[in-house]
C-alpha positions in Angstrom: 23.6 -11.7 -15.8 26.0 -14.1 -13.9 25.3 -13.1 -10.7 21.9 -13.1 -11.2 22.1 -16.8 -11.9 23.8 -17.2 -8.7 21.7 -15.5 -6.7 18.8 -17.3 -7.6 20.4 -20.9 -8.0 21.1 -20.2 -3.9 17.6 -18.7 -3.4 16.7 -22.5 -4.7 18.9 -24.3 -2.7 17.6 -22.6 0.3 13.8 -23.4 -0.6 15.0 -26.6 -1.6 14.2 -27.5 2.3 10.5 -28.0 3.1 10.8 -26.3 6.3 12.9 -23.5 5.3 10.2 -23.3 2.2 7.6 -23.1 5.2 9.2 -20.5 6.9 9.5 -18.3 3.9 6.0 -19.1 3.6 4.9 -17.5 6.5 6.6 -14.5 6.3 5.4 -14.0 2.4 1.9 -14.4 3.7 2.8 -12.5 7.2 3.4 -9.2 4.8 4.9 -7.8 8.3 7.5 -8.4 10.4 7.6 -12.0 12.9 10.0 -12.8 15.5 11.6 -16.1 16.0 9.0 -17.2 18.3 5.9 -16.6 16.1 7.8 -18.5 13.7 8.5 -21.2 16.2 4.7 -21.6 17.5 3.6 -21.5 13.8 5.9 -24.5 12.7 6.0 -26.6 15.5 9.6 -26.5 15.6 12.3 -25.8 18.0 13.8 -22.8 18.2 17.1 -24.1 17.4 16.0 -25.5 14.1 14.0 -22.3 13.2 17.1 -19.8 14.0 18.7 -22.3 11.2 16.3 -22.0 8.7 16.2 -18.6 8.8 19.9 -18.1 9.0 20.2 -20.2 5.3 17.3 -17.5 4.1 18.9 -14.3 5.2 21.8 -15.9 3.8 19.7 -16.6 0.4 18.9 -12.9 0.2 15.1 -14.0 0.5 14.4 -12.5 4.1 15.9 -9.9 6.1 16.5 -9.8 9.5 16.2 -6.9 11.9 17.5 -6.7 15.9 15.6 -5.0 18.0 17.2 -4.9 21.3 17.3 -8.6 22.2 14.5 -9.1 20.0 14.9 -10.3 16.2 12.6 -9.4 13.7 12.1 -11.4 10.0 10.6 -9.9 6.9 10.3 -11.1 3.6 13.1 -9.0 1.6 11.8 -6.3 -0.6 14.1 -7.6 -3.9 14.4 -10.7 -2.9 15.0 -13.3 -5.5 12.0 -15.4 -5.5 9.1 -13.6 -4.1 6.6 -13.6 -6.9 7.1 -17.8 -6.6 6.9 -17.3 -2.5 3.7 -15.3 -2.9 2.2 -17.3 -5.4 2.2 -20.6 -2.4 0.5 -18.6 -0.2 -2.3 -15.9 -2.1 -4.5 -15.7 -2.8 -5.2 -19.5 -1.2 -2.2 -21.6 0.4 -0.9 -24.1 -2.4 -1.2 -27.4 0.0 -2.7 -28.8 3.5 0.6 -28.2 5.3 1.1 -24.3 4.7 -2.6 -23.9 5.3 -2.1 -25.5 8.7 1.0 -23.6 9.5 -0.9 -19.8 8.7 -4.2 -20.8 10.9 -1.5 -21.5 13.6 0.4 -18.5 13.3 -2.9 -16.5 12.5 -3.4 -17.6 16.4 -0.3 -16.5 17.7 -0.7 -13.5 15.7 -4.4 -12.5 17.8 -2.2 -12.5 21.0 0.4 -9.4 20.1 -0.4 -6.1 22.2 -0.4 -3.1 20.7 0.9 -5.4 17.0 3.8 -6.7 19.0 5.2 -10.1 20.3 5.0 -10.0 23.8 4.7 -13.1 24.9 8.1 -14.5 23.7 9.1 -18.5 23.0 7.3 -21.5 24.4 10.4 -23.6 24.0 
């Protein structure tokens, strides 16, 4: 029971960002793998500051990560903590303005994979 209390007090913490809540967003509503740079066209953020946020979620236990060559791919975890609250903000509507904005982007980025994967790689 304790350690299910501290999983999901740092599961919190980590959402307790609004970009980091974004990202975990995206991937909930994703339902398939993203690499960074999806991420990072989606949010309008730097690559630096998207690597973070997803380092403090992988670290959370709410995504997992997956390298693939020099590629790194981001799922929602299977188990993870707080995904019935994750997919609750983003199905079957997105809960506010700002989420909605960040799926239509990634929904774009999305149309250009080839063959279902990233090739286009980071606009930073």
């Amino acid at each position: 029971m304790r350690n299910d209390f501290k999983t999901c007090l740092k599961a919190l913490k980590a959402l307790g960002d609004g970009n980091r809540l974004r990202t975990a967003a995206l991937l909930a509503r994703a339902g398939r793998e993203l690499c960074v740079c999806e991420l990072v066209d989606a949010l309008g953020e730097s690559q630096y500051n998207v690597s973070r946020y997803l380092g403090a979620l992988c670290a959370a236990g709410i995504i997992r990560k997956e390298r693939r060559g020099r590629w790194a791919m981001y799922t929602l975890a299977e188990r993870g903590p707080l995904n019935a609250y994750l997919m609750k903000l983003v199905r079957p509507a997105p809960c506010c303005g700002l989420i909605a904005k960040d799926l239509a982007r990634l929904k774009e980025r999305l149309a250009r994979r080839e063959k279902g994967v990233c090739v286009i790689g980071c606009k930073c």
